[in-house]
N, C-alpha and C positions, 0 to 999 in steps of 0.2 A: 824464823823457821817457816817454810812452803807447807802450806796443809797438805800438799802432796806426799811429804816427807815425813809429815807427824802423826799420819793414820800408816798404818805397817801393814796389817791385813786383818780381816773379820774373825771373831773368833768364832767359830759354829761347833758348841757343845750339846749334849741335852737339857746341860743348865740355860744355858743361853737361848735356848731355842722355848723354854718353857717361858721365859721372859719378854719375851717379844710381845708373849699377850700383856704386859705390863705397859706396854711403850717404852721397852728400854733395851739397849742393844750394846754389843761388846764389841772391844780392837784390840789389838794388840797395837800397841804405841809406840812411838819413839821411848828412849831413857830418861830425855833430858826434857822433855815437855813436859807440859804444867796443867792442868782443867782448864782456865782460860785457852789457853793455844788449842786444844784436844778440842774444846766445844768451838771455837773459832773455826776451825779446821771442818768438823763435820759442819758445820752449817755451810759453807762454802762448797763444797764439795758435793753434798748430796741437794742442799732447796729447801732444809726441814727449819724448824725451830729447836733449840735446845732451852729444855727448862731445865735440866741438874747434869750434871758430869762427878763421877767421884772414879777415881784412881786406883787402884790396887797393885801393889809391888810384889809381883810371882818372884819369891825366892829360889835359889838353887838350890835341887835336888840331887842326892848321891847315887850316884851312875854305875855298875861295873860288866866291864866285857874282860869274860876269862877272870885273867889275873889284872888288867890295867882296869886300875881304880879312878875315876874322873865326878865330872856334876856337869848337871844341867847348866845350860846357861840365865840369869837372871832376865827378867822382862818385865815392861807394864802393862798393864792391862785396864783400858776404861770402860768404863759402861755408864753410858749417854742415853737421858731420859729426855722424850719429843715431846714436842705439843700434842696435846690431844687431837686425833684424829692424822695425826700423819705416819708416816712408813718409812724404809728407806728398801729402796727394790733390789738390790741383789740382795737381804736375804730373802727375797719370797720366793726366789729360784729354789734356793738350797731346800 
């Protein structure tokens, strides 16, 4: 898998944002990728070190519009811990 493909987009929460001063930041991921690929991937892509990656499986939530009854769709979600002293710059825009 393209670490272009394996990072989906940034999550920017308030949790997430409180976390930053941890040195640890969140994506939204591919399905099918694994912490090896996820931290593979951000190190290629942004120039950082990765010291942890751990995973979390957002389950499907129940949806309704009206009368049609549906759910969210499933997704992963990593949160990627850096070396000391490094950043990754788009979120310091946000």
């Amino acid at each position: 898998m393209r670490p272009e493909s394996v990072i989906v987009a940034p999550v920017l929460t308030e949790k997430t944002t409180a976390m930053r001063e941890q040195n640890k930041f969140a994506f939204r991921v591919d399905s099918r990728a694994n912490k090896i690929q996820v931290a593979k991937a951000v190190e290629d892509l942004f120039n950082v070190k990765v010291t942890d990656c751990n995973i979390v499986k957002v389950r499907r939530k129940p949806r309704r519009q009206r009368l049609a009854r549906g759910y969210t769709s499933e997704w992963k979600k990593a949160i990627v811990t850096l070396a000391e002293g490094q950043s990754i710059d788009i979120f310091e825009g946000a």
